[in-house]
DOVO-742370 format. One line per 10 residues: number of its first residue (from 1); their letters; for each residue x, y, z of C-alpha. Coordinates in steps of 0.25 Angstrom, whole numbers. Layout:
BEGIN
NUM) A) X Y Z ~ ...
//
This chain:
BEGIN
1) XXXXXXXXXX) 0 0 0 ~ 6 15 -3 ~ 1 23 9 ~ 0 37 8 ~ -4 47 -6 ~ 2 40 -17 ~ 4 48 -31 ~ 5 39 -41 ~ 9 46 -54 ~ 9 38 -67
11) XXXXXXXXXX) -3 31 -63 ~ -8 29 -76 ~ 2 21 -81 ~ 5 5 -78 ~ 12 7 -67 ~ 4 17 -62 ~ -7 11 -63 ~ -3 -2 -56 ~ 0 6 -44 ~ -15 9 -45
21) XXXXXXXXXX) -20 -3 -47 ~ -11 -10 -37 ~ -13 -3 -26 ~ -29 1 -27 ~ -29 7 -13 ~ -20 18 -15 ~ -28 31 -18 ~ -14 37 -29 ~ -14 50 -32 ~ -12 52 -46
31) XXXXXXXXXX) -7 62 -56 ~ -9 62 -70 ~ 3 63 -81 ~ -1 78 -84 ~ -1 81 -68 ~ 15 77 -70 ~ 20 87 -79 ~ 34 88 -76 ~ 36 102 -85 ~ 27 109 -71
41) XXXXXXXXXX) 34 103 -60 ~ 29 113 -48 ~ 15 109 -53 ~ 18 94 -51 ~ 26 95 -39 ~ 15 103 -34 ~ 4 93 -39 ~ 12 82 -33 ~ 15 88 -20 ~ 0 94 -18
51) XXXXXXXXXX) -5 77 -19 ~ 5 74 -6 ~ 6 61 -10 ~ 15 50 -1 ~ 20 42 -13 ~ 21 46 -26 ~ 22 33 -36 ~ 27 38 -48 ~ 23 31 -62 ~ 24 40 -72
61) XXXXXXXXXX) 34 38 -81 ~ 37 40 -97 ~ 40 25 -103 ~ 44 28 -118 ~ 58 23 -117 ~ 61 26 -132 ~ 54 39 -134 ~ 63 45 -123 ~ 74 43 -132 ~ 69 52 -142
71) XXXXXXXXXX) 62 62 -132 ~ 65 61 -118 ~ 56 73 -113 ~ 46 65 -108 ~ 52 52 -102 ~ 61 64 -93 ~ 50 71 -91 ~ 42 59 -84 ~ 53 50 -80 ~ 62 59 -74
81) XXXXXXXXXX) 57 75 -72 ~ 42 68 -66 ~ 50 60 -56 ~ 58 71 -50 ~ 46 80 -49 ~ 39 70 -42 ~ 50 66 -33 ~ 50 82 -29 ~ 36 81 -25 ~ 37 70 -18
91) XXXXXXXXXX) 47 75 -10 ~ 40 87 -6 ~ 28 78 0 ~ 39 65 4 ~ 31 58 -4 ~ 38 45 -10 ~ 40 43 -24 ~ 39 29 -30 ~ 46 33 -46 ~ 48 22 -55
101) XXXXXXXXXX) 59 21 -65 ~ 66 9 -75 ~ 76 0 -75 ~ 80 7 -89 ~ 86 16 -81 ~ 99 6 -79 ~ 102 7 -94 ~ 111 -2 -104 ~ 126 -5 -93 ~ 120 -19 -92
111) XXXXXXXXXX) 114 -24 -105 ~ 125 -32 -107 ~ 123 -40 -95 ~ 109 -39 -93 ~ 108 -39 -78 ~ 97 -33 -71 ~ 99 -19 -67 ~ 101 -19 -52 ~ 96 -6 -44 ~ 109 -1 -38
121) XXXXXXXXXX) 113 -2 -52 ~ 116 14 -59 ~ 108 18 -71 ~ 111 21 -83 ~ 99 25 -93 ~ 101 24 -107 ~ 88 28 -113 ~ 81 43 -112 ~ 69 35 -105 ~ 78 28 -94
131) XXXXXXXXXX) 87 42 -90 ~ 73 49 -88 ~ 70 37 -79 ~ 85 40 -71 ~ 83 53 -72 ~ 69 51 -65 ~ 76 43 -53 ~ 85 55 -51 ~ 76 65 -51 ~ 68 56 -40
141) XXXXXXXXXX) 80 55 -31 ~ 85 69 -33 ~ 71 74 -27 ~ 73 68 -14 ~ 59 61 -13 ~ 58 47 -6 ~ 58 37 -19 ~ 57 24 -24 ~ 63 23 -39 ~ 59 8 -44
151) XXXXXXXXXX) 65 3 -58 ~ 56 -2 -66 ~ 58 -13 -78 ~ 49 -19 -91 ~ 37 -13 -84 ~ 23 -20 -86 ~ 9 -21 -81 ~ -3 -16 -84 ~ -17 -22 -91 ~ -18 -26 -104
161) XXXXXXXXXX) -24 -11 -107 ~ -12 -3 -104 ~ -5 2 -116 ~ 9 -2 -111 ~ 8 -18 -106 ~ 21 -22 -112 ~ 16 -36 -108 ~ 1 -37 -113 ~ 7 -28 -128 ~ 17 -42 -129
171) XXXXXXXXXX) 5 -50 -129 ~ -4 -42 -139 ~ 8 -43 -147 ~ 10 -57 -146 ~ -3 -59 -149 ~ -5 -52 -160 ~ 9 -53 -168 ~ 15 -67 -173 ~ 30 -61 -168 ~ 34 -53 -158
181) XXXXXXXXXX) 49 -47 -154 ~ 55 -45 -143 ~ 69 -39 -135 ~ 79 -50 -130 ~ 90 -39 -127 ~ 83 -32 -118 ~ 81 -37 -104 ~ 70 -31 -92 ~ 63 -35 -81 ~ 49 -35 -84
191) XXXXXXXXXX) 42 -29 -74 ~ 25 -29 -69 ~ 22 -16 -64 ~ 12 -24 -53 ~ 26 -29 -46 ~ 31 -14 -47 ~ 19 -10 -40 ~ 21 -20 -29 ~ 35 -17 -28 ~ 33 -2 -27
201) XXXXXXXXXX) 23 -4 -15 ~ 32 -13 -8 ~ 43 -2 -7 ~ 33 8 -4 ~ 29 -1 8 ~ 42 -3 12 ~ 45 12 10 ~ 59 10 3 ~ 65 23 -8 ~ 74 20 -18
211) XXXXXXXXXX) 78 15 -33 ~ 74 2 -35 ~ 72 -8 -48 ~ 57 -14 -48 ~ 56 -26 -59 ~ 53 -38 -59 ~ 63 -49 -55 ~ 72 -54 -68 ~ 74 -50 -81 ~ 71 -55 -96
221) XXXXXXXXXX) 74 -49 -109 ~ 61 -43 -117 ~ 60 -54 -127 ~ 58 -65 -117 ~ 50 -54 -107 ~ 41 -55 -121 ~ 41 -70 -124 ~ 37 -73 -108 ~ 26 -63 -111 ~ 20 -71 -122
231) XXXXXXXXXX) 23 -84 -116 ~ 14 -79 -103 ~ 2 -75 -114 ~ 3 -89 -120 ~ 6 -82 -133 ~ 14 -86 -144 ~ 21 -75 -152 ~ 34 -75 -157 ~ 45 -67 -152 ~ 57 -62 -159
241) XXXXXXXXXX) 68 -57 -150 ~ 72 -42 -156 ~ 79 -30 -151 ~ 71 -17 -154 ~ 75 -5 -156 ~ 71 7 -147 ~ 75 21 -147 ~ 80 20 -132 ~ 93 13 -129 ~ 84 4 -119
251) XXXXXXXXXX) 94 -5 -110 ~ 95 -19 -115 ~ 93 -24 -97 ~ 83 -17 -91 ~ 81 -28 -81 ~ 82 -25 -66 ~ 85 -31 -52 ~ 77 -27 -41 ~ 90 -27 -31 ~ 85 -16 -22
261) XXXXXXXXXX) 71 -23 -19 ~ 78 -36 -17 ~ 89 -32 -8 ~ 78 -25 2 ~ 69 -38 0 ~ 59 -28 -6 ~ 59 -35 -22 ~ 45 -39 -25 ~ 47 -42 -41 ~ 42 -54 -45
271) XXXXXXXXXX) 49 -61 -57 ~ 46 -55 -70 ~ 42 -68 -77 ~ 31 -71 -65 ~ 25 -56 -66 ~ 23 -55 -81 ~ 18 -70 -78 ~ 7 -65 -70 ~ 7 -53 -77 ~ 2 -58 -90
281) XXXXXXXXXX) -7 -66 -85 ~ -15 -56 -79 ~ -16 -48 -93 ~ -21 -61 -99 ~ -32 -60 -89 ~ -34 -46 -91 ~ -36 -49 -107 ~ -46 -60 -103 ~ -54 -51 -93 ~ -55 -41 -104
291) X) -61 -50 -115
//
C-alpha cells in the first residue's frame, strides 16, 4: 500500500496505468501531459507544490529511441528537464520521487561479452534517447529530493488494446504473415510491468532511496524472446534471425542484473520465461473474453 498523496504522472500510459490498476485503493493525484509543460516551469513547480503530495510516482516519459536521433528536443524535454523540475517540487514539500529510467543507459562497453549490466556499474549512453534518460538521473540527484531511480528493461504489459503491446503485436503478426524476423544480436531482459509494479511498492514499504535495476531475472536475445512468444501462443510462423537497421546506435546488451535488490534480500523478479509464460496466457484469455 502507498500511504499518503501520491501523484502519479504518466498515468496514461502502461506503466502508469498499472499502477492504477494494481493498486485500486489508492486515490492518485494525476496531471495531464499539457499540466507538465517543461517551457513554464514556475507554473508546474507551483501546480505541483500546491497538490502537496507525499510520493510522487513519475511515468512520463518519451520512448522513440530513434526519432531522438534526429531531433532530440522532446526525448530532453520529457526524460531529463521534466525529471529535474519535478525533483524540485518535491523537495519543497519532502515529497519522495519514484522516477523510472533504462537499462540503455549503460550503453555499448559490454557488447562484446554480453554480460548483464550490473547497478554499481557507470554508464555510458550511446543514443540521444538513453543520454536524455542519464541526464534525467542527474538532474533527480542534483535536486536534492529523496529518490528512487529503478532501470527498466524490454518493457511489456498491458491488454490486448493498447497501442504499444510489443508481445500481443508479435502474435498478430504471426498470425497473419507466413515469415516473420527477428534480432539475435541483440540481448535484454524482457520485462512485465506488473512485476515492476510489485517491485516499486515493495521498496516504498521498506522505505529505501536510491538507483537501482528492476528487470526480470536472466537474459535472452530478441529473436529467441520472439520465437518463445510464438511458442506460448501455440503459433507456428517462421522466424528468420535478422539485424535491423535503426537510426539510433542502440546497445547490442541491454540486459541487466538486479544486484542491488538481491544484496538487501529485496529482488522480487521473477524469471522472464515464467512471466511472459503467464503473461501471454492472460492476453489469450483477454481475446476469448472479448469475442
Amino acid at each position: 500500500m502507498i500511504r499518503g498523496t501520491v501523484l502519479l504522472l504518466g498515468a496514461g500510459g502502461m506503466l502508469g496505468s498499472t499502477f492504477r490498476a494494481l493498486c485500486p485503493d489508492v486515490a492518485f493525484q494525476t496531471l495531464s501531459r499539457g499540466e507538465l509543460d517543461v517551457s513554464s516551469p514556475r507554473v508546474l513547480l507551483d501546480r505541483i507544490v500546491g497538490l502537496a503530495p507525499t510520493v510522487i510516482i513519475n511515468c512520463a516519459a518519451d520512448t522513440n529511441v530513434d526519432r531522438a536521433e534526429a531531433d532530440p528536443a522532446d526525448a530532453f524535454a520529457v526524460n531529463a528537464v521534466l525529471p529535474g523540475l519535478v525533483a524540485q517540487a518535491a523537495r519543497q514539500v519532502n515529497a519522495l520521487l519514484v522516477h523510472f529510467s533504462s537499462t540503455g543507459c549503460y550503453g555499448r562497453h559490454q557488447d562484446g561479452d554480453l554480460l548483464p549490466h550490473s547497478d554499481f556499474e557507470a554508464v555510458f549512453p550511446t543514443t540521444a534517447h538513453h543520454r536524455s534518460k542519464v541526464a534525467g538521473e542527474l538532474a533527480v540527484r542534483e535536486a536534492g529530493c529523496r529518490h528512487l531511480i529503478l532501470r527498466l528493461g524490454w518493457l511489456y504489459g498491458g491488454s490486448i488494446t493498447h497501442k504499444k503491446n510489443f508481445v500481443w503485436a508479435r502474435i498478430r503478426d504471426a498470425r497473419s504473415k507466413p515469415e516473420l524476423a527477428s534480432d539475435p544480436f541483440q540481448t535484454g531482459s524482457p520485462t512485465l510491468v506488473d512485476d515492476v509494479v510489485r517491485q516499486t511498492l515493495v521498496l516504498l514499504e521498506v522505505g529505501v532511496v536510491g538507483t537501482f535495476n528492476c528487470v526480470a531475472t536472466g537474459a535472452v536475445s530478441r529473436f529467441d524472446y520472439v520465437a518463445r512468444i510464438m511458442e506460448l501462443a501455440g503459433l507456428s510462423s517462421h522466424l528468420r534471425p535478422a539485424r535491423f537497421k535503426r537510426a539510433a546506435s542502440v546497445a547490442e546488451n541491454e540486459a541487466a542484473v538486479n544486484d542491488k535488490l538481491a544484496l538487501m534480500g529485496l529482488n522480487i523478479m521473477p524469471l522472464w520465461d515464467e512471466a511472459l509464460a503467464g503473461y501471454v496466457m492472460r492476453l489469450l484469455a483477454e481475446e476469448a473474453e472479448s469475442i
